[in-house]
C-alpha positions as a printed Julia matrix, in Angstrom:
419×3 Matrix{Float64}:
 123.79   94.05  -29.85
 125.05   95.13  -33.41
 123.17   93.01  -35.95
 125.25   89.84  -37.96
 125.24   90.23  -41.6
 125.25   87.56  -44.08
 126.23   89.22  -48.29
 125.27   86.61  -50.58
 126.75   87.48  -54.22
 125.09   85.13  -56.72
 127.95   85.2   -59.73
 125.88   86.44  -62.83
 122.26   87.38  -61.32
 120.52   89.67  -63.55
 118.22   92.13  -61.97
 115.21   91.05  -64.0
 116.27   87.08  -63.42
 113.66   85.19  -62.68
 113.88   83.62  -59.34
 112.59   80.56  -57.7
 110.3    80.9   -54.51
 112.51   81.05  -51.94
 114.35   83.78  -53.46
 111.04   85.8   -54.19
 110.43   85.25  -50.85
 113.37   86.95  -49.72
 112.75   89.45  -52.47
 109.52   90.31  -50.9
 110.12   90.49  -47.28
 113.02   92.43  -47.84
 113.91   96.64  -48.42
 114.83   96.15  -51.95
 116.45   97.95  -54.72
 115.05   98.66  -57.86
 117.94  100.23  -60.08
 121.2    98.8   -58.68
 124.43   98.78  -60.86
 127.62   96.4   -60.76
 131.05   99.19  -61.52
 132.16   96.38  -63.76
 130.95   93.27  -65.34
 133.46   91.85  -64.23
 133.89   89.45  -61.28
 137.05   90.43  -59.41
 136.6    94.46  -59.91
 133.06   94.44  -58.78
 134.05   92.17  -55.63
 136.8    94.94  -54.73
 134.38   97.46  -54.84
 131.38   95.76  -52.85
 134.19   95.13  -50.33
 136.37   98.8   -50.91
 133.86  101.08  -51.42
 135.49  102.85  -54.04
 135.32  102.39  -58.12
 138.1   100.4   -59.76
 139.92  103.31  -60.37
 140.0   104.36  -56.84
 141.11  100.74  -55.6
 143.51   99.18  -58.68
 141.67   95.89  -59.29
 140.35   96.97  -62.67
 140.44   93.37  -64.6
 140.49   90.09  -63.52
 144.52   89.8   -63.39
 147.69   92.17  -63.15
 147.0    93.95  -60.26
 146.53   93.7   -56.21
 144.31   95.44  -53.55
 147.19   97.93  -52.24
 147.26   97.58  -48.44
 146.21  101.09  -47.8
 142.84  101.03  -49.01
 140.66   99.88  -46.19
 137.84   96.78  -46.67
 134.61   96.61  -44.91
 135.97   92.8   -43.82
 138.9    95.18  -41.76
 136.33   97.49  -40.47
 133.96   95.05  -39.12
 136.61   92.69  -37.69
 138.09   95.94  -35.67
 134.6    96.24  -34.56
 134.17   93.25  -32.92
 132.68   91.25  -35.63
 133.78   87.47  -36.35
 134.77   87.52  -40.39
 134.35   84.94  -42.48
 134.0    84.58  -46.31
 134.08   81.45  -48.93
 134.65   82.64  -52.57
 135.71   81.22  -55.82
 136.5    81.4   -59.62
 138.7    84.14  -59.84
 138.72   85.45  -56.78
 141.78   84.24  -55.1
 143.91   85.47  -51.96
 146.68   86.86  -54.42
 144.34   89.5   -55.06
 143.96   90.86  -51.66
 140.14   90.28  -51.36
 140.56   88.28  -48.16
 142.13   90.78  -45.86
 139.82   91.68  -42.85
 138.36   87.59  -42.97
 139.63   85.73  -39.52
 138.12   82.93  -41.9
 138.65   82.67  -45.85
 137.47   79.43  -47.93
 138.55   78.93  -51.58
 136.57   76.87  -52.98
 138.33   74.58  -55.96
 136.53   71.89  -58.06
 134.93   69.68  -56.67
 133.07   72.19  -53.36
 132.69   75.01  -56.32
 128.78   74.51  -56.31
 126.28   74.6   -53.58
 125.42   71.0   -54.85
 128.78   70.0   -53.5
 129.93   69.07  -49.83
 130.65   72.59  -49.76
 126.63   73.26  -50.1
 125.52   71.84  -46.18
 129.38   72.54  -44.66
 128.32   76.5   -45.75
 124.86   76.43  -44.12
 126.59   74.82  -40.84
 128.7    76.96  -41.23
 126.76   79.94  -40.88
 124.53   78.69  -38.11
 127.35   78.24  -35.85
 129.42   81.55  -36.42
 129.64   83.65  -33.49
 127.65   86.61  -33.2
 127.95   89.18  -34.49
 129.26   88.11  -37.83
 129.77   89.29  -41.06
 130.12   86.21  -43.39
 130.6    87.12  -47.32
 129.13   83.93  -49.38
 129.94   83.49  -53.23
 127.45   81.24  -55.34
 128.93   80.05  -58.66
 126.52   77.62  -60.18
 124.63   80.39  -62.41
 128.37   80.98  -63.66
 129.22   79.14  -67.25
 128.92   76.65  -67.5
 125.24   76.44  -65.57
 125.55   73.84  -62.8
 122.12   72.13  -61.05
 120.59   68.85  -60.37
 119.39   67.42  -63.71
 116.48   67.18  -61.78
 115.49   70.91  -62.49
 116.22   69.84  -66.58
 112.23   70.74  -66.76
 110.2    73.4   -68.03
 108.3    74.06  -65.03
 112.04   75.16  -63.67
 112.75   77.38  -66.27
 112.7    78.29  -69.87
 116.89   77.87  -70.55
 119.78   76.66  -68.32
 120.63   79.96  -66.67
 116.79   79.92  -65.34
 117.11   76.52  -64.3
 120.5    77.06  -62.64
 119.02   79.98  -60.15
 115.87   77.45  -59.2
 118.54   75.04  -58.46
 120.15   77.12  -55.97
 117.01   78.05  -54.77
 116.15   75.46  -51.69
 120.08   76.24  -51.0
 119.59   80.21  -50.22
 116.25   79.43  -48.13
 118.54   76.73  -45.83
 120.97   79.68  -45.75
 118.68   82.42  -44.58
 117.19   79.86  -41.99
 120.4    79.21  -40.63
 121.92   82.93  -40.5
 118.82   83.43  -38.07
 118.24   87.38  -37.04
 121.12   88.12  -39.47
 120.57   90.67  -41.87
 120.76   88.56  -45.08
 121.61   90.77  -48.33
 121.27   89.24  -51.6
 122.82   90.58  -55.1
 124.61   89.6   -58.05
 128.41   90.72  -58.79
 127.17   91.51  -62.51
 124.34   90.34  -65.16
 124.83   88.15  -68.29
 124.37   88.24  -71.97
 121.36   84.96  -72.45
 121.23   85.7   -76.14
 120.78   81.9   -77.37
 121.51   80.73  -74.09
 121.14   76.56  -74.17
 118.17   75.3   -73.12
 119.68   72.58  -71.22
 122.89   70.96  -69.76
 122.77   68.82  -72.5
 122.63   71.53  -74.77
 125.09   73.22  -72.79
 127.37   70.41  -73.46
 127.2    70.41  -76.84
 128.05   74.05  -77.41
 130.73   73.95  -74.94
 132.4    71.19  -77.33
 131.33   72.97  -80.66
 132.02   76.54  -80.28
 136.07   75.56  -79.27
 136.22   74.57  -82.79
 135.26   78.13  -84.0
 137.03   81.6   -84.44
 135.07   82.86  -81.61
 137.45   85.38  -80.37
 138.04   86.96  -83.72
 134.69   87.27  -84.29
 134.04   88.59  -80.66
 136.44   91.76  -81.56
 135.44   92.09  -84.89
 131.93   92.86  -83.68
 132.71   94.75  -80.38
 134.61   97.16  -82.4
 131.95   97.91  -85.27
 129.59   98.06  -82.4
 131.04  100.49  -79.87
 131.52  102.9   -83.26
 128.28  102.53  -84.35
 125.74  104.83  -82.42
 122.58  102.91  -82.68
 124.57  100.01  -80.37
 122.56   97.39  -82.44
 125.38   94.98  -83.44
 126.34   94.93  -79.11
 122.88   93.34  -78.63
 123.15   90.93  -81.16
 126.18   89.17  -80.17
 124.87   85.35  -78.32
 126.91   84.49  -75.77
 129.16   82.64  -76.73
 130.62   85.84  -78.12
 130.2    86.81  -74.6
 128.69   86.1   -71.32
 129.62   89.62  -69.65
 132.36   92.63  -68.98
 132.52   93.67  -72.79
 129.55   96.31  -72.84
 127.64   98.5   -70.34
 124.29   97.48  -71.18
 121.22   97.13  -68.49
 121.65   93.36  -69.07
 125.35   93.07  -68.25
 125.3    95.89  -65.22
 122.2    96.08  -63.77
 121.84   93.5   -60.72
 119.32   92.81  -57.87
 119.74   94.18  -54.1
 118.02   93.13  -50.89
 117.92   93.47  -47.29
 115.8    90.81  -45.12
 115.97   90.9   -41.53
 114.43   91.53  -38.46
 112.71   95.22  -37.98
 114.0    95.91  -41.91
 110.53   97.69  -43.42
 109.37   95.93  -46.74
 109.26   97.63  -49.79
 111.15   98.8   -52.99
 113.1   101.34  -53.13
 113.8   103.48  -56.15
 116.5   105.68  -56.4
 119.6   104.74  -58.35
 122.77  103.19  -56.39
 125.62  100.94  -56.87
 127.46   98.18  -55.26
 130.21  100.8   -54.36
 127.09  101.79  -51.51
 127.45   98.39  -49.8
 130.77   98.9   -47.67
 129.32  101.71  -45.97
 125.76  100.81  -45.83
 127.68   97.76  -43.82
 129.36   99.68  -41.7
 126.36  102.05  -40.6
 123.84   99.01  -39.77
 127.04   97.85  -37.87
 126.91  100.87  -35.56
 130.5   101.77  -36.17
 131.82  104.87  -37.3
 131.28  105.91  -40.84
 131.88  107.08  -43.09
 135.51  105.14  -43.72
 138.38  107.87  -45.45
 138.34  107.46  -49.18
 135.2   105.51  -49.83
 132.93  106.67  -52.4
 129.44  105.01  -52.15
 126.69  106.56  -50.25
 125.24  104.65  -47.11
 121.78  103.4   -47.41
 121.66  102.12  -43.89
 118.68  104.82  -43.26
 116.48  103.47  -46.25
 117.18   99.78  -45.37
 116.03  100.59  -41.27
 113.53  103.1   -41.59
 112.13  103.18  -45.18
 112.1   105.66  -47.94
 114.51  106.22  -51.03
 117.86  106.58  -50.69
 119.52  110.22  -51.3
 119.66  110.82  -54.73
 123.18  110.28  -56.91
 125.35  108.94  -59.94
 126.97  105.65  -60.48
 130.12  105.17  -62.33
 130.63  101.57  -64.48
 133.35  100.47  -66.4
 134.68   97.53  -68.8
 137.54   95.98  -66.92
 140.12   95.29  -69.62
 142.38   92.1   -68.88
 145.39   91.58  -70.36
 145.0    88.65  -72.8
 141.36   89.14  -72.94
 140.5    91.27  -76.35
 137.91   94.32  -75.35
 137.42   97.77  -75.69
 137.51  100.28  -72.61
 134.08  101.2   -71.79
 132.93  103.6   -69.2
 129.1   104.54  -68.13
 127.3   106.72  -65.62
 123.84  106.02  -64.41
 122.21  109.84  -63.2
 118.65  109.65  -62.4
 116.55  109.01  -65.31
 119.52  109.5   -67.63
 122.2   106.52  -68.86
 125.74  107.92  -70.96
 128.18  104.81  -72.07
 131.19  105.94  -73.9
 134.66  105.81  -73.45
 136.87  108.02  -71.03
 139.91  106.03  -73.14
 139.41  105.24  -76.44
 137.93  108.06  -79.2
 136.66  105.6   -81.18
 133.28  104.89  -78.97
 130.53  106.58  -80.09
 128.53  108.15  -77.25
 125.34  106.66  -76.42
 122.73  108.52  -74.14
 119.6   106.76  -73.21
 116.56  107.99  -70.74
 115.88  104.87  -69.12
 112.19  105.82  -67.87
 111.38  106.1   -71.29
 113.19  103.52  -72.83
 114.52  100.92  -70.37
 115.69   98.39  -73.4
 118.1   100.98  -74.32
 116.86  101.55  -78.51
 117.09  105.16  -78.95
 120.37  107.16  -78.34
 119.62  110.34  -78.01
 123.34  111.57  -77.99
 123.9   113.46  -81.24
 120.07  115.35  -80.48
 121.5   116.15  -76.7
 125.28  117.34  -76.74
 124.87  119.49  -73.81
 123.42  116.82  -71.59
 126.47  114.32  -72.96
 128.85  117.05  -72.03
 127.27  117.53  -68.57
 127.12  113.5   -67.68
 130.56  112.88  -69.3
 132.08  115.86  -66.74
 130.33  114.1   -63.85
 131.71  110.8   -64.96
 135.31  112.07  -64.98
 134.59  113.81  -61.42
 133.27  110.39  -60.0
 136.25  108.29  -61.33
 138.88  111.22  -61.16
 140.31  109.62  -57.68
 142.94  106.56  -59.05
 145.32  104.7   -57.17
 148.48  102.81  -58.35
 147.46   99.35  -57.86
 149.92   96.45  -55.98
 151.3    93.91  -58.09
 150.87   90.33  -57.68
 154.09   88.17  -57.19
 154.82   86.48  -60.57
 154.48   82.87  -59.16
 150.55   83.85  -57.77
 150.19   85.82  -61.2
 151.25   82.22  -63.05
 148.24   80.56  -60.85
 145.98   83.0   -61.53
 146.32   83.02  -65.24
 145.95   78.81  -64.82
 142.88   79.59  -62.61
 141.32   81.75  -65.49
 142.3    79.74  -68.14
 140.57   76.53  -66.25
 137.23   79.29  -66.11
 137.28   79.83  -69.4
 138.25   83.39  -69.38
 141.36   82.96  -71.48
């Protein structure tokens, strides 16, 4: 019988987060990734592409408004549903049916205030949930409580739970994801984040998390953002990107390791443990779905690689480049960012806009991303950027959304704090 599969996205989960036991012990009996990249910081672009397959180019959800899934590019959720699999997914924040993310899902939950968190209602009707779906199933899970602002039991407000409120917001979900695992059963359970986050004087509490969220309102913050974003894509040492807290931002205005770099597990029955280090991206997930499914892969137009042989039988992945990008919403200041990830090599610059500097970092070396080596290796820029352009050449014109479902997403996103 083809295996169920359970995708837990955790919204914000760094790869280097530190996670509470249950988690680690997920982590540990799992085939995990060690260098795993987001396409965008950016919730809705990095959903399409987990789902799609394909970079944000290739699929038209670049930003977090504006634009619609067209209805000829195919979703895992469609694939697996053909194949006989019950789907079923329960999302929120931005991602809302207007987009097209639910296609392929017999079953799709929005979750509004108040079943947003896993503290909610919502928390024990999603683990009930799960143990009852029919098998085999592919259920899609979205966990927004690491999200700003930082949601857990005030109960976790304690050192021994973390050092700051994003820390303490991932041990509060953690007794959550173990009741989840338990109740997928022999599922395959995969774990990841959509994106990272910037924690540059990131509160150390909800109560300090209250207090900036009623301060920095009160402050030019989106001014200064800009101001700083555009000195600090022109500058090549990428100093002034790093120093920006975040309230200037949480995520989706730079490339950096922080913002794209995100964890990746398998745990299930049979799955060998161990890490495994090759470089992929979330656009490998729709196919790696698809082959653990059994079912015919790989799907026209998708552009990740399967890693359905490393998860069953061990061993890296095959070797290849990962294409990022800043999705650029309208009415959200930014500048357009794009980044490839080859091997031991990382190039961020801009396939748009002149006026980013290149920056080219060897990650082995320097994983905290300090020395650009751009201006002392043109020929290596020039070989990355050409492979960039190659992996994002492929574009699509993207649907458009309906103006009444574009007026409730720009509500939802203004209610998020995006706008």
């Amino acid at each position: 019988m083809s295996p169920s599969l359970l995708v837990i996205v955790v919204d914000c989960l760094r790869a280097d987060a530190r996670l509470g036991p249950e988690a680690r012990r997920l982590v540990a009996e799992s085939a995990s990734f060690s260098d795993v990249y987001t396409v965008c910081p950016t919730t809705s672009p990095a959903f399409t592409s987990m789902l799609t397959g394909r970079y944000p180019a290739a699929h038209g959800v670049r930003a977090l408004r504006g634009a619609a899934l067209p209805e000829d590019v195919p979703s895992v959720a469609e694939e697996l549903a053909r194949g006989g699999y019950r789907t079923w997914c329960s999302v929120t924040g931005p991602l809302l049916d207007s987009i097209g993310l639910f296609r392929g899902f017999q079953e799709a939950d929005y979750r509004d205030v108040p079943r947003r968190s896993v503290h909610s209602e919502w928390g024990e009707q999603a683990v009930a949930k799960v143990r009852e779906l029919e098998r085999p199933f592919f259920g899609l899970v979205h966990v927004w409580d690491v999200h700003t602002p930082r949601s857990y039991p005030r109960s976790c407000d304690r050192w021994r739970y973390g050092r700051n409120a994003y820390e303490r917001s991932i041990h509060g979900i953690d007794a959550w994801l173990g009741r989840m695992r338990d109740a997928a059963g022999d599922a395959i359970v995969v774990l990841t984040g959509d994106h990272g986050e910037n924690l540059l004087l990131e509160p150390l509490s909800l109560r300090w998390q209250g207090l900036a969220r009623r301060i920095t309102p009160r402050l030019p913050i989106q001014k200064w953002s800009l101001a700083l974003l555009e000195r600090g894509v022109r500058s090549e040492s990428k100093r002034l990107l790093k120093l920006a807290p975040r309230y200037f931002w949480n995520h989706n205005q730079t490339l950096l390791e922080p913002l794209v770099r995100v964890p990746l597990a398998f745990a299930g029955p049979d799955v060998p443990v161990g890490v495994r280090r090759a470089v992929v991206g979330h656009v490998d997930l729709a196919p790696t779905l698809v082959e653990l499914a059994g079912l015919p892969e790989p799907v026209p137009g998708w552009q990740g690689v399967s890693l359905a042989e490393s998860v069953r039988e061990g061993g890296d992945p095959p070797e290849h480049a990962v294409a990022m990008e800043v999705g650029v919403t309208p009415g959200v200041p930014t500048v357009s960012q794009h980044a490839l990830r080859s091997g031991r090599w990382k190039l961020i610059t801009s396939l748009e806009d002149p006026r980013v500097v290149d920056a080219l970092y060897d990650l082995d070396a320097d994983p905290k991303e300090r020395h650009n080596l751009a201006r002392e290796q043109p020929e290596l820029v020039a070989e990355l950027r050409a492979e960039l352009e190659a992996l994002t050449a492929e574009s699509v014109e993207a649907a458009p959304i309906a103006a009444e479902d574009e007026a409730i997403l720009s509500a939802r996103l203004e209610e998020l704090g995006y706008l």
